[in-house]
N, C-alpha and C positions, 0 to 999 in steps of 0.2 A: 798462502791460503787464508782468508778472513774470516771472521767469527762465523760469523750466516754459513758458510760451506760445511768449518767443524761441526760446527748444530747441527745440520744436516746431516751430514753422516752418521753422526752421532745417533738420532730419530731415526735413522734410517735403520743403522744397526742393531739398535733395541728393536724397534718395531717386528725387524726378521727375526731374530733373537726367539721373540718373544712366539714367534706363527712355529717355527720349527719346536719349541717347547709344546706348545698346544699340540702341534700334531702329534708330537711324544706321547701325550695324554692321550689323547686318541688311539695310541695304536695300543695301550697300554690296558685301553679301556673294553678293545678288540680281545687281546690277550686274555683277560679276565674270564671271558665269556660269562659275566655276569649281565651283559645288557649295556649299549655305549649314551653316552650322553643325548639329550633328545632333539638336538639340533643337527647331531649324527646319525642320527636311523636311520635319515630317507635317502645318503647316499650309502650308507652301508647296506643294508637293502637291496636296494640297485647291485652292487657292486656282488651279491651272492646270487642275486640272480640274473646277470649278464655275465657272469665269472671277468667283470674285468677290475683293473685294479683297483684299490680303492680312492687312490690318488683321483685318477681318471674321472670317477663317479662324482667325486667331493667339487671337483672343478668345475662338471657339467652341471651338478644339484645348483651348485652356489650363481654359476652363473643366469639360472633358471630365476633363481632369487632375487637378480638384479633387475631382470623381467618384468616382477613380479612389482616391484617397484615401481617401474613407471607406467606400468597399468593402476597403480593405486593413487600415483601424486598426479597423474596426467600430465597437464602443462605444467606442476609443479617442481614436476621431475629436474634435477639439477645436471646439465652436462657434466659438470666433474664426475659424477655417481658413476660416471661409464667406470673410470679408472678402477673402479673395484672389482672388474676384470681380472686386471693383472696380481689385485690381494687374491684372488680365486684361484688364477694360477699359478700364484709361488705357492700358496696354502695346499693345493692339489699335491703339488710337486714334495714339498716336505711332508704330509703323508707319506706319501711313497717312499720316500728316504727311510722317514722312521718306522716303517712298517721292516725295512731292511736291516735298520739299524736292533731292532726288538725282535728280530725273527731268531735272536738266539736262546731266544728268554726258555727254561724249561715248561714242558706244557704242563695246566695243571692239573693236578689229578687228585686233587683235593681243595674242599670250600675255604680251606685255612689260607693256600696259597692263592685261589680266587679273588680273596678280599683284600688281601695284600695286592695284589696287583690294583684293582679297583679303588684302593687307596692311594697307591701311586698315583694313579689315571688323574684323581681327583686335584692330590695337588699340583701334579704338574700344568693340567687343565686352568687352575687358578694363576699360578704361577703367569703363565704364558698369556692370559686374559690380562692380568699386572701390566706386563712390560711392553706389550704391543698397544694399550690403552694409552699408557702413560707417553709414549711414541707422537699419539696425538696426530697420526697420518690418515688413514683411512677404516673406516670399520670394515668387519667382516660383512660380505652381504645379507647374511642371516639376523645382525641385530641391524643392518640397513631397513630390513622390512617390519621390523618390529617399529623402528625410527618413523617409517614413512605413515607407518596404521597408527601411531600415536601423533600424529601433525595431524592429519587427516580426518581422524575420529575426537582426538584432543583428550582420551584417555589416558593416564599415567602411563608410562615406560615399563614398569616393575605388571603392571596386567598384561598390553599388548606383550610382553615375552610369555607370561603363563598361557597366553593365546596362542601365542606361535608356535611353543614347545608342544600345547593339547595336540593344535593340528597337526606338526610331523609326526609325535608319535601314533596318533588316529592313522594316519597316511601312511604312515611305516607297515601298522598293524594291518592296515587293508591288504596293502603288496602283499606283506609276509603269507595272511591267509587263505589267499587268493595264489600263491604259485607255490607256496610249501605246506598246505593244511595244517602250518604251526606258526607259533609267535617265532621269530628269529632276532636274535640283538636286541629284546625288548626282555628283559629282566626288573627282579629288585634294583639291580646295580643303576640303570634307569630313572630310576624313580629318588634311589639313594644322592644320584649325579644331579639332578636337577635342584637340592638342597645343597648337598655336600659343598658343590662348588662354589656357592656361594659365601657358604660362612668362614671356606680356607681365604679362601679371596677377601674377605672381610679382615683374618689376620694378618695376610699379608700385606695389603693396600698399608694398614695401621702401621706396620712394622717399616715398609721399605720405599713407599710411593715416595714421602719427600726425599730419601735417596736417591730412589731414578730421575726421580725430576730435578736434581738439585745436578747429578753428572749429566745430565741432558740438556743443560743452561751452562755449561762451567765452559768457558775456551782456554788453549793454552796460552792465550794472548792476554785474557782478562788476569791470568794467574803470575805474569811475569810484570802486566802495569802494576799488579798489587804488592809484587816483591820489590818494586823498584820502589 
């Protein structure tokens, strides 16, 4: 096997790695019931009022997403972009897993363990943003669309997401009001998630990005010319 394959595998592994971590956060963010991340509401959402799973919802939302995309770049639109399909559907898929894997968590019955959960969500959330970034294969289609409205409009990256997050949570809050006459999955925890995550992700980028990226470069071929 040569270098270019171990790489690959390599990016490949981190990359899943890093989707089945997020969904952890995710489900963890579910658990709370303080309110899920804002890129999350609009298949969570969906997912309590179709009662289907949330795997399912996350996969259809996201691929909506990708839609969403080539209605905005038009002819700009890049064939590879299709491929974030398949990030759609492993990320659907490990939802599901971890919503399996968490489903033994105690429920809470108290704001003490709420927050702790939400705390979890948070880092894990950053965590998982970390190692699938640093992967360097495909984004998720949610920062795809942020991607495509900041070419587009040629606004900063760091806005078009305050945009994008406004609008799902707006869109969340519509659904929610309009089939339950209450907010659903839209909490402090929300609002806490849409900060939080960024400044764990800011410690951890500092602390581990050139680690990832440095076993994400390394083959065991380079390490054996170097001992010889």
């Amino acid at each position: 096997m040569n270098s270019d394959h171990v790489i690959l595998i390599k990016r490949i592994f981190v990359y899943s790695l890093g989707l089945f971590i997020l969904a952890l956060g995710v489900s963890f963010s579910i658990a709370s019931n303080l309110g899920v991340s804002p890129v999350n509401t609009v298949p969570y959402v969906i997912s309590r009022i179709t009662h289907l799973e949330m795997g399912i919802c996350t996969t259809v939302v996201f691929i909506g997403f990708i839609l969403l995309q080539f209605f905005i770049l038009g002819k700009e639109f890049k064939l590879q972009s299709i491929f974030q399909i398949i990030c759609a559907a492993l990320f659907g898929s490990f939802v599901s897993l971890a919503q399996l894997c968490t489903s033994w968590l105690p429920e809470c019955t108290g704001y003490g363990l709420q927050a702790l959960y939400l705390a979890i969500s948070m880092i894990l959330v950053a965590l998982g943003i970390l190692f699938y970034l640093s992967a360097g294969i495909l984004s998720l289609p949610g920062e795809g669309v942020m991607q495509a409205v900041s070419r587009k409009t040629g606004l900063p990256l760091s806005t078009c997401k305050i945009m994008f997050d406004t609008v799902s949570v707006a869109a969340s809050a519509a659904l929610s009001l309009f089939f339950f006459t209450y907010l659903d999955g839209i909490r402090e925890g929300t609002v806490l998630a849409a900060f939080g995550v960024g400044w764990f992700l800011k410690i951890f980028a500092n602390q581990w990005k050139e680690n990832i990226l440095r076993f994400l470069e390394k083959t065991g071929q380079s390490e054996e010319s170097a001992s010889a």
